[in-house]
C-alpha positions in Angstrom: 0.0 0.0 0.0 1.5 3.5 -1.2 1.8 5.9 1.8 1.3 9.6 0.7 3.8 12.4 2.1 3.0 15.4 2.5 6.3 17.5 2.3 5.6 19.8 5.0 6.7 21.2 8.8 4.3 20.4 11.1 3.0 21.6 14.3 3.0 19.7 17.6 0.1 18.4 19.1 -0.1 21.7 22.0 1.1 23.9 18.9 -2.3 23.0 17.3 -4.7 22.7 19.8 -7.9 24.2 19.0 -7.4 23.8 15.1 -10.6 23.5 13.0 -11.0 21.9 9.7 -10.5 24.7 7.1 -13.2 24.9 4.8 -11.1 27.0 2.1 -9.2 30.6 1.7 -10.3 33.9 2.4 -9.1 37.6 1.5 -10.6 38.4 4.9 -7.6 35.9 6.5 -4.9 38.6 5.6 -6.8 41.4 5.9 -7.3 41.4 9.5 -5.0 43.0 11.5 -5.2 43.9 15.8 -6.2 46.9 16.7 -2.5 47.3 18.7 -0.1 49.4 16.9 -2.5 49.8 14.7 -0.9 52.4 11.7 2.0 49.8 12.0 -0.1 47.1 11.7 -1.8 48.2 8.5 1.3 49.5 6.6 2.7 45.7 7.6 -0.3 43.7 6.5 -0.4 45.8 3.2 3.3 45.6 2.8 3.0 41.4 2.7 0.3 41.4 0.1 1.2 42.2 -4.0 -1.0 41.9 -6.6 -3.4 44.2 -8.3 -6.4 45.0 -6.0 -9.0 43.9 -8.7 -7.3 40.3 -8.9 -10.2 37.9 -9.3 -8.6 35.2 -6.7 -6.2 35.2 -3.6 -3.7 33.2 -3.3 -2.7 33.1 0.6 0.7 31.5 1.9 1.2 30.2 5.3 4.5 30.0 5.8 7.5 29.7 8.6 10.6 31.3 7.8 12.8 28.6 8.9 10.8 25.4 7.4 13.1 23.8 5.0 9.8 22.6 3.1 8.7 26.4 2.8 11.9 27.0 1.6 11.7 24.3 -0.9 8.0 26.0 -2.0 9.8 29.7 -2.4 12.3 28.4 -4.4 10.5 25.9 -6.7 7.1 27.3 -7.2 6.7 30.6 -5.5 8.6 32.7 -8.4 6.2 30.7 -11.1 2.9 32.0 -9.4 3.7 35.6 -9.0 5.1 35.2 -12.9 1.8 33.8 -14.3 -0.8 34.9 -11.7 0.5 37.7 -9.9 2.4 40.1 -12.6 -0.5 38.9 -15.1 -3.2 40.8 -12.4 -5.2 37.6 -12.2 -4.1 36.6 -8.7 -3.4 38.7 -5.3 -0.8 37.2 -2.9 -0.8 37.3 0.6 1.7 36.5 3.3 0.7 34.7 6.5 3.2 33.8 9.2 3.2 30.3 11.1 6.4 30.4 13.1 6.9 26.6 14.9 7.9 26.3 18.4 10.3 23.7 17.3 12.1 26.4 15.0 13.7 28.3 17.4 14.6 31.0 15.0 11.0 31.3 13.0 9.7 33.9 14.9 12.9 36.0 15.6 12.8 35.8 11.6 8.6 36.8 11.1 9.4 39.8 12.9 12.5 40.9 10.8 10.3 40.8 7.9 7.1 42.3 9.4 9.5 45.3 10.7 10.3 45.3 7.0 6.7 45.1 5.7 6.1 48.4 7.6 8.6 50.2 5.4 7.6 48.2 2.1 10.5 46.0 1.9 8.9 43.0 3.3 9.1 40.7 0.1 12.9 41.6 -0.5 13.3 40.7 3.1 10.9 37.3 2.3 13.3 36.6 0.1 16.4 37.0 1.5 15.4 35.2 4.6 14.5 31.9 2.4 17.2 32.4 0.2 19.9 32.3 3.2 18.1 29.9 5.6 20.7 27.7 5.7 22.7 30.1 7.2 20.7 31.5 10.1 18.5 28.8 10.9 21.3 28.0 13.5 22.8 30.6 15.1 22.4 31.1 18.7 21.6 34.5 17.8 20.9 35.7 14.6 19.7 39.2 15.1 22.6 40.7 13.5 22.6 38.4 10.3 19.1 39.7 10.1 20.0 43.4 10.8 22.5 42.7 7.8 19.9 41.5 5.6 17.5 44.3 6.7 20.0 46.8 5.6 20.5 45.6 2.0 16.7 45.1 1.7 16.8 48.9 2.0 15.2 49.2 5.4 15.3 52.9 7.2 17.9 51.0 9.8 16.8 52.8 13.2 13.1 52.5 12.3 13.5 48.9 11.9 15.6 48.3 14.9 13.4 49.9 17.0 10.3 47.4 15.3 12.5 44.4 15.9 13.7 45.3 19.4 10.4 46.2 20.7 8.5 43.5 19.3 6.0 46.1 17.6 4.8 43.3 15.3 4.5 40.4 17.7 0.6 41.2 18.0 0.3 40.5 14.3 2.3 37.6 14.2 -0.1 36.1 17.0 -2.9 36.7 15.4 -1.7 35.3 11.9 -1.1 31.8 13.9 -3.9 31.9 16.1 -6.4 32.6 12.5 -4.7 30.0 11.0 -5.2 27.8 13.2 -8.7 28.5 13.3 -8.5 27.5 9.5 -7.4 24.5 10.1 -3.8 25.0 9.5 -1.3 22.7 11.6 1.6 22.2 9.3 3.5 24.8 6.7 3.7 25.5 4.0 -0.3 25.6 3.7 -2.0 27.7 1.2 -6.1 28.9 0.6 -6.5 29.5 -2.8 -10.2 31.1 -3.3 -12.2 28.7 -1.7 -9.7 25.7 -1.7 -6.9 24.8 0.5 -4.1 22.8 -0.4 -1.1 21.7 2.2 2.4 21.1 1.5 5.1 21.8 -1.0 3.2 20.5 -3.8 4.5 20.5 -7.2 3.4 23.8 -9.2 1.2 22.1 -11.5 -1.0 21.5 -8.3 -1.1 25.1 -7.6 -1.8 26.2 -11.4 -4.6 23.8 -11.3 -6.6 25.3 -8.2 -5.9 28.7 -9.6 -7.3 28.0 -12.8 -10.5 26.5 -11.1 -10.4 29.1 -8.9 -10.1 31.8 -11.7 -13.2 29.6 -13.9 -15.9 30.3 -10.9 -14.7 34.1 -11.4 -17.2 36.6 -13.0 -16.0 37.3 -16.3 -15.8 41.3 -16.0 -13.1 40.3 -13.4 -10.9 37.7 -15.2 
């Protein structure tokens, strides 16, 4: 009997206690932000989202900085999506963080690029981080190799310090997990495209699939 893997970090059982079954995606998922730090929060949450605003789908990642199968995701599939869907205005692509417990350096890493996000550098940072996981995932302490990172992103440096150091996006951090969670999400990568979900670093074919579904149930005015 063929056992099916699905390549993908997952939460411990106390990390995803609570968790409903998701019943699909939802542009409300990354639009919601806390109501703390609330100017911050907004310029972060739009700063994680690209795509034309009249987009006829989302496309919404959940993702954890140091999950060597999100990694695997950004740099297989992620650059195809925002080349056929994204740049082409048929797709609108949100960010969601999912930083595990048993990734010690996940969160430390979410709020690098949040900080980021507030300035509008959060998908260089995105990148960066994935692109150089291998070489932070584990340091004892890698706030400077993030400050370094930060800084060639383009980030106003004392701004972005005092975001990091203060924890000014933690809030919405939280409240990406916890809505997650709520979704049913309890390993990453896990993505809600329009109303389906799919879990894992699938192949990109998998993902072009649900999108043109997704983008066949749109109204045509919007396609």
């Amino acid at each position: 009997m063929a056992i099916a893997i699905t390549p993908a970090c997952r939460s411990s059982d106390s990390e995803a206690r609570g968790a409903s079954r998701a019943a699909g995606g939802s542009a409300s998922t990354a639009r919601e932000v806390p109501a703390a730090n609330d100017s911050l929060s907004q310029l972060a949450d739009r700063g994680r989202i690209q795509g034309s605003a009249s987009a006829p789908v989302w496309f919404v990642e959940v993702s954890d900085f140091q999950c060597p199968y999100c990694r695997m995701w950004h740099d297989s599939t992620y650059s195809a999506v925002v080349r056929d869907y994204v740049a082409t205005g048929k797709v609108r692509f949100a960010y969601l963080n999912f930083p595990l417990q048993m990734h010690v350096n996940a969160l430390p890493a979410a709020e690098a690029a949040m900080c980021a996000s507030v300035q509008g550098k959060f998908w260089p940072l995105h990148d960066a981080l994935f692109n150089t996981q291998d070489k932070w995932e584990r340091l004892a302490d890698p706030s400077a190799f993030f400050d370094s990172l930060a800084t060639r992103a383009g980030v106003d440096r004392a701004q972005w310090t005092t975001c990091v150091t203060k924890h000014l996006m933690r809030p919405l951090i939280d409240a990406d997990k916890s809505r997650s969670e709520q979704r049913g999400v309890q390993s990453t990568p896990s993505f809600f495209i329009g109303d389906e979900t799919i879990a894992g670093a699938q192949p990109y074919a998998d993902f072009r699939a649900a999108i043109e579904r997704q983008l066949a149930k749109a109204p045509k005015s919007a396609r």
